[in-house]
C-alpha positions in Angstrom: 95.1 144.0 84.2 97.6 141.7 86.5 99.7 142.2 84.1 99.8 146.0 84.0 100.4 146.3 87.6 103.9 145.8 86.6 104.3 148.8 84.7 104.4 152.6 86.0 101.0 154.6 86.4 101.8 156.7 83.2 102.3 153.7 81.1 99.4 152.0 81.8 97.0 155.2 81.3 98.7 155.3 78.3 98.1 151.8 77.0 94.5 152.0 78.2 94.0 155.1 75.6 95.7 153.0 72.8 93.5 150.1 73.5 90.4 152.3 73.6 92.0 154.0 70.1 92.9 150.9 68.7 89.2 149.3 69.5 87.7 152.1 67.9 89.9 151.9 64.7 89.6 148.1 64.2 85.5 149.0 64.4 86.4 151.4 61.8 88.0 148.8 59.5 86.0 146.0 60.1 82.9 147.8 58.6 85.2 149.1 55.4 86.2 145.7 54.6 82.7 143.9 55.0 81.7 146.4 52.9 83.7 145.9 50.2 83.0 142.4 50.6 79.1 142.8 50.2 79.7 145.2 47.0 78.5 143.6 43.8 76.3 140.9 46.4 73.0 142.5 44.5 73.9 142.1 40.9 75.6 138.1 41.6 72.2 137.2 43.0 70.4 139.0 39.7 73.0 136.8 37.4 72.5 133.6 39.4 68.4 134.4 39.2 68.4 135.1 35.7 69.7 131.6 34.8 66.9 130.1 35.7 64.8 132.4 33.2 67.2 131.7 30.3 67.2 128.1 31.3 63.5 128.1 30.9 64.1 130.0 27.5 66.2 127.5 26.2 63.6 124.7 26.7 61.4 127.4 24.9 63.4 127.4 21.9 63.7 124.1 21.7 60.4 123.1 21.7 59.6 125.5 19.2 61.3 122.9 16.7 64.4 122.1 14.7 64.1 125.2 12.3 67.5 126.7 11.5 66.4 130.0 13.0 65.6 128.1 15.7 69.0 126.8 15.9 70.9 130.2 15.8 68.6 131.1 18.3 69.8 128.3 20.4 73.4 128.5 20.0 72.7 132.6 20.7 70.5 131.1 23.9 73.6 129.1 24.9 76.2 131.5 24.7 74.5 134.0 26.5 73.7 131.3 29.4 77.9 130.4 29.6 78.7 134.0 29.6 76.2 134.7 33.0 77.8 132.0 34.7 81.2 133.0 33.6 80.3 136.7 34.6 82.9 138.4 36.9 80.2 139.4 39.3 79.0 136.3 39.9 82.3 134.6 40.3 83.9 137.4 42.0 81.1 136.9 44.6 81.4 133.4 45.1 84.8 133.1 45.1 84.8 136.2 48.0 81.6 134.0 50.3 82.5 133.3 53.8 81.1 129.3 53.6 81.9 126.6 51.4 77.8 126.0 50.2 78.4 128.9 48.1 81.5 127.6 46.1 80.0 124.3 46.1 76.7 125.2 44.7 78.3 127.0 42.2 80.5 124.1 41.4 77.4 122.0 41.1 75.7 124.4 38.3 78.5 124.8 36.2 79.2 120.8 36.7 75.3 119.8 35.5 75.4 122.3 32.9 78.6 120.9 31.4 77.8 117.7 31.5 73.7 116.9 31.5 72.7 120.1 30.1 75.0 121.9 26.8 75.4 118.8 25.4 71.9 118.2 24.9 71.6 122.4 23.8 74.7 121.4 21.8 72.9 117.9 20.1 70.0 119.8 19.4 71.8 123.2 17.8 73.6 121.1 15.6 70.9 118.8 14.5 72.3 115.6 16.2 70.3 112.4 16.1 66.0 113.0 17.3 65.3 116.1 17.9 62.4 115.2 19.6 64.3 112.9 21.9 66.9 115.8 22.8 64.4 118.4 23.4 62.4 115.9 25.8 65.5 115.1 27.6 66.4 118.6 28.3 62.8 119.5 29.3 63.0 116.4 31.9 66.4 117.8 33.4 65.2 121.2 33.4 63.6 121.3 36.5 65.8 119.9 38.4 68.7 122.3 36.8 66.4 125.0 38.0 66.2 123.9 41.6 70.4 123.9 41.7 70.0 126.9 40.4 67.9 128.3 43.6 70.2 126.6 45.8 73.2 128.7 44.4 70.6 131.8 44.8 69.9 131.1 48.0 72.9 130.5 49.2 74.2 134.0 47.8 71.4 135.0 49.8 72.5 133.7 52.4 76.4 134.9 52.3 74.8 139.0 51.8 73.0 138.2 55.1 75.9 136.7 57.0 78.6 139.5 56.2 75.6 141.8 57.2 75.3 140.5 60.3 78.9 139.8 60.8 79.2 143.9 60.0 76.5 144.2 63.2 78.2 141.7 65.3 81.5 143.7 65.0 80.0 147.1 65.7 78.4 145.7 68.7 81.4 143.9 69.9 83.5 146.6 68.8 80.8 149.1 71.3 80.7 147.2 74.1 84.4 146.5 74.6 84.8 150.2 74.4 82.5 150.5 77.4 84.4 147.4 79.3 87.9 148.9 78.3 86.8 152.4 80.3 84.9 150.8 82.8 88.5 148.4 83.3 90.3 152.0 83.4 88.6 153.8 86.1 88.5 150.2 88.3 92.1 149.5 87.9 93.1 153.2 88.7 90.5 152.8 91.8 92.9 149.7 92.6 96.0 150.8 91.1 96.2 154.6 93.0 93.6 155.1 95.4 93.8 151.5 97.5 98.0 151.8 97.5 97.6 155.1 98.8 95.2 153.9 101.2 97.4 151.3 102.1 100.4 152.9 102.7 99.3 155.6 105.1 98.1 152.8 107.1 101.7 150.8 106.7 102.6 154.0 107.8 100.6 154.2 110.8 101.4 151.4 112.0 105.4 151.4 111.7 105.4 154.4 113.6 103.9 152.8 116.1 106.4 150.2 116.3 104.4 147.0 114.6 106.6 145.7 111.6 104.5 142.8 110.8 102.9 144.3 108.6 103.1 144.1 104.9 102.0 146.0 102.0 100.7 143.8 99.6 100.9 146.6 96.8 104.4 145.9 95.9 104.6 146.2 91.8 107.2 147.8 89.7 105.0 150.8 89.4 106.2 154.2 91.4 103.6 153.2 94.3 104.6 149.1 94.1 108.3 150.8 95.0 107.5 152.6 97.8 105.6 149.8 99.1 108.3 147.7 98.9 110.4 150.3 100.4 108.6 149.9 103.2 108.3 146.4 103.4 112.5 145.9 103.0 112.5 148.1 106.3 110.0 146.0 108.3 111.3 143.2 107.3 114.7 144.1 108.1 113.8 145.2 111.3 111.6 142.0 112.2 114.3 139.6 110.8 116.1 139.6 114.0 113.5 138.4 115.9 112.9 136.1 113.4 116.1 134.3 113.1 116.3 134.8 117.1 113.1 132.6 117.3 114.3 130.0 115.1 117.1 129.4 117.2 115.8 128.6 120.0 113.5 126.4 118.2 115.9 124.3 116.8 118.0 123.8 120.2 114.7 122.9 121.9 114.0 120.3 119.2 117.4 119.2 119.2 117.5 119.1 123.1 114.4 117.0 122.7 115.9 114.4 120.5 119.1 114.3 122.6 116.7 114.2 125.6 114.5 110.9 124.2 117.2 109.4 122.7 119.4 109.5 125.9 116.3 108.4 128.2 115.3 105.4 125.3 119.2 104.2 126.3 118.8 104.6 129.9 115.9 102.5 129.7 117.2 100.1 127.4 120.4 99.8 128.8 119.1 99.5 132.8 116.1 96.9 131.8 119.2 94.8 129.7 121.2 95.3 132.8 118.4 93.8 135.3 117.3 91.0 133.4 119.6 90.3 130.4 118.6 86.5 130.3 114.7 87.7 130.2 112.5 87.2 126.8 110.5 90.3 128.2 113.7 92.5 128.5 113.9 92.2 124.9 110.6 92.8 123.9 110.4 95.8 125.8 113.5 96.9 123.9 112.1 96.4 120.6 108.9 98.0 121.7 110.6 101.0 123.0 112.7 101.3 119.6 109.3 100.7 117.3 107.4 103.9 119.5 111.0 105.6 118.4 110.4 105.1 114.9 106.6 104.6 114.4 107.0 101.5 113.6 104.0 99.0 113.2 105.9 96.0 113.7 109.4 94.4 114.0 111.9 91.8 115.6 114.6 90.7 117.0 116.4 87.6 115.8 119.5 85.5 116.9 121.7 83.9 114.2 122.2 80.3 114.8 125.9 79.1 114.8 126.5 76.2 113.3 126.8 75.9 109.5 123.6 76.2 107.7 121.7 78.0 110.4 118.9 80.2 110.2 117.7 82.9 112.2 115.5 82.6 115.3 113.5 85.4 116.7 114.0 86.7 120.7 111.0 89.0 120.7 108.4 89.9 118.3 105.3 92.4 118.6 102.1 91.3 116.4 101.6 93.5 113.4 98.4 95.6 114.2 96.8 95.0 111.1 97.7 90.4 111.3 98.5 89.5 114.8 99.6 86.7 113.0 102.2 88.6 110.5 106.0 88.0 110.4 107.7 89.4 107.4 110.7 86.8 108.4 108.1 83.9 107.6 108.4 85.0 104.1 111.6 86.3 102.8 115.2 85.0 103.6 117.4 85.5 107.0 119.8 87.1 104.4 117.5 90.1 103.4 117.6 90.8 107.5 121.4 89.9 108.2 122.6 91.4 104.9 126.1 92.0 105.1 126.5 93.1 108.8 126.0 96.7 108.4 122.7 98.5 108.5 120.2 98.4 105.4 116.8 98.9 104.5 115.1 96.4 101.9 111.6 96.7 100.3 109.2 94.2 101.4 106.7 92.5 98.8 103.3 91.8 100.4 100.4 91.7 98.1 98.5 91.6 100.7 99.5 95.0 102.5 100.6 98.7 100.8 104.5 98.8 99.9 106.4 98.8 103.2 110.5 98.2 103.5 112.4 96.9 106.6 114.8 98.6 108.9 117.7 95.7 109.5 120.2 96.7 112.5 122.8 94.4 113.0 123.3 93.2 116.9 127.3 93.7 117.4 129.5 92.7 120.0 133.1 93.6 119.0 133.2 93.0 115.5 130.8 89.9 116.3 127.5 89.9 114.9 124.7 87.8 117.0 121.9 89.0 114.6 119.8 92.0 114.0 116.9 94.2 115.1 114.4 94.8 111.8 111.4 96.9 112.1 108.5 97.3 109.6 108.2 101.3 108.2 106.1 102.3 105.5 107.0 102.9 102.0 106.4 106.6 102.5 108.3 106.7 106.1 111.2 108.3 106.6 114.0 107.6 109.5 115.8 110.3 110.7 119.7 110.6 111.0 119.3 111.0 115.1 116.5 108.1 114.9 119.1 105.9 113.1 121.6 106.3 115.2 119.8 105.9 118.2 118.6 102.9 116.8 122.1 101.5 115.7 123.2 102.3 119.7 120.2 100.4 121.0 121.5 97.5 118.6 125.0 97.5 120.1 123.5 97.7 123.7 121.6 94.6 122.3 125.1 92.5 121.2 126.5 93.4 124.3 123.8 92.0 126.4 123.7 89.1 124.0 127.6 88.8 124.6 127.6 89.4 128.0 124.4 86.5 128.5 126.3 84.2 126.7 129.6 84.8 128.3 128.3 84.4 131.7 126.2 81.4 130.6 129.4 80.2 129.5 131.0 81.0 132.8 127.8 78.7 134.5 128.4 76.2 132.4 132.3 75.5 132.9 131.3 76.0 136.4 129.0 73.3 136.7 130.7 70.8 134.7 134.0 71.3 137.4 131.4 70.5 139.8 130.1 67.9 137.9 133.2 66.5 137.6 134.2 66.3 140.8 131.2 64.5 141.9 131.8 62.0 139.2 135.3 61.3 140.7 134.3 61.0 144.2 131.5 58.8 143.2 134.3 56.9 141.2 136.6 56.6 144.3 134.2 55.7 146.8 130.8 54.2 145.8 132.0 52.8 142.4 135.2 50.9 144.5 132.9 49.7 147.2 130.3 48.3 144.7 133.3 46.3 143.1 135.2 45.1 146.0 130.8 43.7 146.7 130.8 42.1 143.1 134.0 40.7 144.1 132.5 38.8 147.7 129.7 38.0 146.0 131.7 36.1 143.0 133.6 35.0 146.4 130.3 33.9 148.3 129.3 31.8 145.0 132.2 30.0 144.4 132.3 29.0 148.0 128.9 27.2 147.4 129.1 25.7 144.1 126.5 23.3 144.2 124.4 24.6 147.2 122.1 22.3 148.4 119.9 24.8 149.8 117.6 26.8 147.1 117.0 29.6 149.0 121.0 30.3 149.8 121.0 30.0 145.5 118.1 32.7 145.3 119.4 35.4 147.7 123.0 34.7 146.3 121.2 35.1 143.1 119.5 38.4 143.9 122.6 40.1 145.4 124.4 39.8 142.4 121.9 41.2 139.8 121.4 44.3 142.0 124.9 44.7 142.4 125.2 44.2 138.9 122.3 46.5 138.1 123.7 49.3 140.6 126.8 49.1 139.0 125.5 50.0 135.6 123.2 52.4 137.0 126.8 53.9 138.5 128.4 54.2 134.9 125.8 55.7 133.7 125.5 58.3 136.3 129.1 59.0 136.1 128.5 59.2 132.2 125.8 61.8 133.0 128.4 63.7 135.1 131.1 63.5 133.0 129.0 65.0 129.5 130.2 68.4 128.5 128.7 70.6 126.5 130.9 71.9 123.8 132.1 75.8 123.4 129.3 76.3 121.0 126.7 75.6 123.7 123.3 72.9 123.3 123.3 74.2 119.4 127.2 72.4 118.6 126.0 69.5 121.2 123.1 68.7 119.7 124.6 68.1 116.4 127.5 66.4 117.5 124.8 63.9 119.3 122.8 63.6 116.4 126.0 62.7 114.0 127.5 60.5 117.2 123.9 58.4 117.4 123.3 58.4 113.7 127.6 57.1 113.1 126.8 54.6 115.8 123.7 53.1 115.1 123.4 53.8 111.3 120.1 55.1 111.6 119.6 58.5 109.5 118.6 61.2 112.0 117.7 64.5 111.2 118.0 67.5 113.2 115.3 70.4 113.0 116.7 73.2 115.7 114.5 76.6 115.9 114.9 77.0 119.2 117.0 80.4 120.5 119.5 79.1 123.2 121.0 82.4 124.3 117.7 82.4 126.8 118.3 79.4 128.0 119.9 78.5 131.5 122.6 75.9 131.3 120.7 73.8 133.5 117.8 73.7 131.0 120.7 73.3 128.5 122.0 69.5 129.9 118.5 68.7 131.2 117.4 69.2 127.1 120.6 67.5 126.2 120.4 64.2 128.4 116.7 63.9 127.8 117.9 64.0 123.8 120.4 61.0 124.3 118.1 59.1 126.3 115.8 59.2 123.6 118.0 58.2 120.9 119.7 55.6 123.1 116.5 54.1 123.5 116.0 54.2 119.7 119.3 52.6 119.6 118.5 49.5 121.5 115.2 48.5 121.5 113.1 50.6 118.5 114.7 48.6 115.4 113.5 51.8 112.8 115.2 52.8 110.1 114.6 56.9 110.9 115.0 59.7 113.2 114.1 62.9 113.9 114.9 65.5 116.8 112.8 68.7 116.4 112.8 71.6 119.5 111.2 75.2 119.2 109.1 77.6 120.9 105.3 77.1 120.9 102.9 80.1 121.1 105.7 82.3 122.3 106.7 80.9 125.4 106.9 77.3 126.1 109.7 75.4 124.5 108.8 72.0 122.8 111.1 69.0 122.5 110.4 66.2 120.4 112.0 63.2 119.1 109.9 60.2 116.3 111.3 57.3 115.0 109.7 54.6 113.1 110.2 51.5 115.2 108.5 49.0 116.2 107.1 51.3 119.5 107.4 51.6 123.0 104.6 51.0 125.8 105.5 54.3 128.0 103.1 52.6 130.8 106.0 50.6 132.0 109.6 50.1 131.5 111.6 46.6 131.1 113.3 45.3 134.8 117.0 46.9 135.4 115.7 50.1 132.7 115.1 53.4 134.1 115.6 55.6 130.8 111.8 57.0 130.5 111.5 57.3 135.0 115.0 59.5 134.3 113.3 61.4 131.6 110.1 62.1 133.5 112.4 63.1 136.1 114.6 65.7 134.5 111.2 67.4 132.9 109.7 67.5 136.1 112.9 69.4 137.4 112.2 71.7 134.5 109.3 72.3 135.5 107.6 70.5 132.3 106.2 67.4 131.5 107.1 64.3 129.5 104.6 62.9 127.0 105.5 59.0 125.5 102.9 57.9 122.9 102.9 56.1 119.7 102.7 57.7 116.3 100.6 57.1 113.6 103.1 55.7 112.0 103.8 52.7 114.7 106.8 54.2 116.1 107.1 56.1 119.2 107.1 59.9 120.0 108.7 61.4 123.2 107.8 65.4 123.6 109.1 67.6 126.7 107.4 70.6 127.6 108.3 73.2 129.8 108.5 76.9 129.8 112.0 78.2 129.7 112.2 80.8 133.0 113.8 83.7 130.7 109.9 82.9 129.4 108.0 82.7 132.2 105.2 84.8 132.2 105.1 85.2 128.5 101.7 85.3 127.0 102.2 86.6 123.6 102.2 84.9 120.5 105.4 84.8 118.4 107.8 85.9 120.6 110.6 84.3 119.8 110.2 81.9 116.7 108.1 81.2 114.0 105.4 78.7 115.1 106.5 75.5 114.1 104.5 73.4 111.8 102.2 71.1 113.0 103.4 67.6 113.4 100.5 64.3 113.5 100.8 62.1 116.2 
C-alpha cells in the first residue's frame, strides 16, 4: 500500500478492484485445474488394487500345475497383469502426482515385476527347468510383491487426498485474501483521503495564522500529495529566510570563536615565552595549552642536537593519561618527528594502545629548524584547518623564542669570556710578573747561600720556593680557566672538541653520551659543566692509567641535570687529594656554585666515577617526570 500512495486516487481504486477481480478469478482457476488433475484418481487406484488380486491369481494358476491349459492360462494371466500396469489411467495418474513416492513406487512395481517376478511367470509358462521350484519361488516373492503393490495404492491415495486439500487450501486462501484486500481498501482510503484532508485544513489553519513550520507529511504524487506539497514549497519558501538568516550568524559566531581562542592561545603563548623564555615550565605550559587546543592526550616538545649524529632531546613533556610513563619518542626514530621540516602526521604502532598517529610541527626560526612540537591524536581524530594553523603559529612563536634564547645566550656568553679575558690579562700583568720577579729572588736568595750552614735558612728557603712554585702553577691554570672559550656551537661543539682533544692527547678512547638540552642552560652552568668535564679527564690523564672513558650528561626525573664521567683506572681516594693538587676541591667548588653536589666514588669496575648534580634554574621547581629527556638508563656503580 506504500507503494500506491504514489499513484492518483482513481488509479489506486482501480487497482484495488482488479486485485479483488483477479483474486477471485485465480480461485476460479485453481479449482478447474485441481480438478482436472484429480480426474481418473478413482479408477488408477482400482488398476493399482486390482494387481494385487491378479498377482494372487497368478500364484493360483501356478500352483494348479504344469498342464498346458494351465500354461495358456498363465501366459493369458501375464498379459493381462502387463497391460494394468501399462494402463493409461494408471500412468497418466502417476505421471500427473504432486510427490515423487508416487513415481517412485510405481518405478519399484514395474522394476520387481520385470525382473523377480515375469521371469519366473515366464519359466513356468514355458515349461523351463522344475516347475515345482518356479512355482515356489514365485509364491515366496509374492507377498512381498503385494506389499509394493499397497505402497503404490497408498500412495495414490495419498496424492487424491493432497490435491483435495490443496483445492481447500486455495479456496480458503483465495477467501480470506478477498476479505484482507477490502478490508486494505477502505483502510488505505481512511489514510489515503480522509487523514490528507484532515491534514490540510489544519496546514491551513495554521499558515494563516502566520506559523510556516509546519509540514504536511502527506506529500505523494497523488492529487492530495500535490496540494500538500503545494503548501509545503510555500512554507518552506517563506521560512527559508530565516533559515539561512540563522545559519549565518552561526557560522560568524563559531568562526569569531575560533579566531577569538586562537588569538588568546597566542597571546598567552607568546607573553609566557616573552617572560620566561629560558624557563622549562614556559614550555610546558605551551605544549599544554596547544594539547587542550587539539584534545590531545599527550605530546612534546624536542630540540634537535647540532653536531653530526645528534638526536633529539625533549624541552617539555606531559605524561600520557593512560602510562605516566609513555613517550612515543622512546620508541620510534627522531626522523618520524623531524621529517623533512615541514608539518606531517605519521601513524604510531603500539600494540599496547588503539591506533593513534602523531601531529609533528616543525620549531622555525627563519628558515632554521631547532626541532618540532608532536602531539599524540587518535586514529579517528581529526585536526581542523584553523587548529593546524594555529598550531603551526604556536610552532614559529616556539623557534623564535628558541632563537631568540640562544641568541642572547650567545650574547652572555661572548660577554663573559671579554670579561674573562680581561681578568686573565690583568692577572698576567700583575700577579703572574710579581710571582716571577719572587721565583727570581728566591733563585737569587739560594745561590747566595750555596752551602748554608744553617738547616733551618735551607728549610724556609726550601718552602718559599715550592709555594712560589705551586702558586705559579696554580696561576696558569687559572689563566687557562679564564682564557677557555666555548665555541659558536655552544657546550654541545665544546664538549666534543674536549672529548676528541683528551682522547688525541692521551690516547685513551673516550666516548661521549650527550642527552642533555642546552638551549635551557645558562652560560654560567655551560663553563661550570665544561671545566668540571676537563678536570675530570685531566685527572684521568695523569694519574688513572685506564684504557677507557666515558662522559655521559642528561636530565634525571625531569629536572635535575646529571653529569658523569667512568674510567677504568686504577682509582682515586676522593677523601683526600695529593700535596700541590686541587682538581677535586675545584670541582666540589664549581658544583657548589651551581648549586649541586659532587659525588667521587669507585666503580665496580676498580676505576673511579665523578657525578655532578644540580638542578638547572630554567628547572627549578620542576616536579614532573619526563620533562625534557628520556630517563637515562641506569648506570652500576
Amino acid at each position: 500500500m506504500a507503494i500506491l500512495q504514489h499513484y492518483s486516487l482513481r488509479l489506486r481504486l482501480g487497482l484495488a478492484m482488479a486485485l479483488i477481480v483477479a483474486m477471485s478469478l485465480m480461485g476460479m482457476v485453481s479449482s478447474l485445474v485441481i480438478a482436472n488433475l484429480t480426474q481418473g484418481a478413482a479408477q488408477a487406484i482400482n488398476l493399482a488394487g486390482s494387481l494385487r488380486m491378479q498377482t494372487y491369481h497368478l500364484e493360483t494358476l501356478m500352483l494348479a500345475g504344469g498342464t498346458a491349459a494351465s500354461r495358456q492360462a498363465v501366459v493369458a494371466a501375464d498379459r493381462q497383469f502387463q497391460e494394468t500396469l501399462d494402463a493409461p489411467p494408471l500412468t497418466d495418474s502417476v505421471s500427473q502426482s504432486f510427490g515423487s513416492a508416487t513415481h517412485g513406487k510405481y518405478a519399484e512395481v514395474s522394476r520387481r515385476w520385470r525382473t523377480e517376478m515375469e521371469p519366473l511367470v515366464s519359466a513356468f509358462a514355458q515349461g523351463r527347468g522344475n516347475g515345482g521350484a518356479v512355482t515356489a519361488r514365485f509364491a515366496a516373492a509374492a507377498p512381498a510383491f503385494v506389499g509394493v503393490i499397497d505402497g503404490l495404492v497408498t500412495a495414490l491415495q495419498d496424492d487424491a487426498e493432497g490435491k483435495t486439500s490443496l483445492l481447500r487450501l486455495i479456496q480458503g486462501v483465495g477467501l480470506f485474501t478477498t476479505l484482507v484486500v477490502v478490508y486494505l481498501l477502505f483502510w488505505a482510503m481512511h489514510r489515503g483521503v480522509l487523514d490528507p484532508l484532515n491534514e490540510l485544513l489544519a496546514a491551513a489553519r495554521r499558515v494563516s495564522t502566520g506559523d510556516f513550520s509546519y509540514r504536511l507529511v502527506h506529500v505523494g504524487d497523488d492529487e492530495l500529495g500535490q496540494l500538500g506539497h503545494a503548501l509545503n514549497s510555500m512554507s518552506e519558501e517563506l521560512s527559508k529566510i530565516y533559515g539561512q538568516l540563522e545559519q549565518r550568524i552561526q557560522k560568524r559566531t563559531a568562526e569569531l570563536e575560533q579566531s577569538n581562542q586562537s588569538l588568546e592561545l597566542l597571546y598567552n603563548v607568546s607573553k609566557r615565552l616573552a617572560e620566561a623564555p629560558q624557563a622549562a615550565s614556559s614550555y610546558r605550559y605551551v605544549l599544554q595549552e596547544t594539547e587542550r587546543l587539539t584534545g590531545s592526550s599527550h605530546g612534546v616538545v624536542c630540540v634537535a642536537k647540532r653536531h653530526p649524529g645528534g638526536t633529539a632531546l625533549m624541552l617539555a613533556s606531559s605524561p600520557d593519561p593512560e602510562d605516566a610513563r609513555l613517550h612515543f619518542c622512546a620508541h620510534s626514530t627522531c626522523l618520524d618527528c623531524l621529517g623533512d621540516g615541514h608539518t606531517h602526521i605519521w601513524p604510531l604502532a603500539d600494540p599496547k594502545n588503539p591506533p593513534t598517529q602523531v601531529l609533528s610541527v616543525p620549531l622555525l626560526e627563519q628558515g632554521h629548524n631547532y626541532g618540532t612540537l608532536s602531539l599524540k591524536i587518535a586514529d579517528d581524530a581529526h585536526v581542523q584547518p584553523w587548529q593546524m594553523q594555529t598550531i603551526e603559529t604556536i610552532g614559529r612563536h616556539l623557534g623564535v623564542a628558541l632563537g631568540v634564547a640562544q641568541q642572547a645566550a650567545q650574547e652572555r656568553r661572548i660577554a663573559l669570556f671579554e670579561e674573562r679575558a680581561a681578568i686573565a690579562r690583568e692577572l698576567h700583568d700583575s700577579l703572574a710578573q710579581s710571582l716571577s720577579y719572587s721565583k727570581i729572588q728566591v733563585a737569587r736568595l739560594r745561590a747566595c747561600h750555596p752551602d748554608s750552614s744553617d738547616p733551618r735558612l735551607a728549610a724556609i728557603i726550601e718552602d718559599l720556593g715550592e709555594g712560589l712554585n705551586s702558586a705559579y702553577r696554580q696561576l696558569r691554570e687559572l689563566l687557562t680557566t679564564f682564557r677557555l672559550q666555548l665555541p659558536e656551537g655552544g657546550l654541545e661543539s665544546a664538549l666534543l672538541q674536549t672529548v676528541d682533544e683528551f682522547s688525541a692527547k692521551t690516547g685513551i678512547p673516550i666516548t661521549l653520551d650527550d642527552r642533555l638540552s642546552h638551549f635551557l642552560l645558562s652560560t654560567n652552568e655551560e663553563i661550570n659543566i665544561l671545566q668540571i668535564v676537563r678536570e675530570a679527564l685531566a685527572n684521568i690523564e695523569h694519574h688513572a692509567h685506564a684504557h677507557h672513558a666515558e662522559a655521559a650528561l642528561w636530565l634525571e626525573d625531569g629536572h635535575a641535570a646529571v653529569v658523569r664521567v667512568d674510567d677504568d683506572g686504577v682509582g682515586l681516594d676522593a677523601t683526600a687529594s695529593p700535596a700541590g693538587h686541587y682538581g677535586l676541591a675545584i670541582m666540589r667548588e664549581r658544583a657548589r656554585s651551581l648549586g649541586g653536589i659532587l659525588e667521587v666514588a669507585r666503580t665496580k669496575a676498580g676505576g673511579t666515577r665523578v657525578e655532578l648534580h644540580f638542578t638547572p634554574a630554567a628547572y627549578a621547581g620542576e616536579r614532573q617526570s619526563a620533562a625534557g629527556t628520556v630517563a637515562a638508563p641506569a648506570k652500576g656503580v
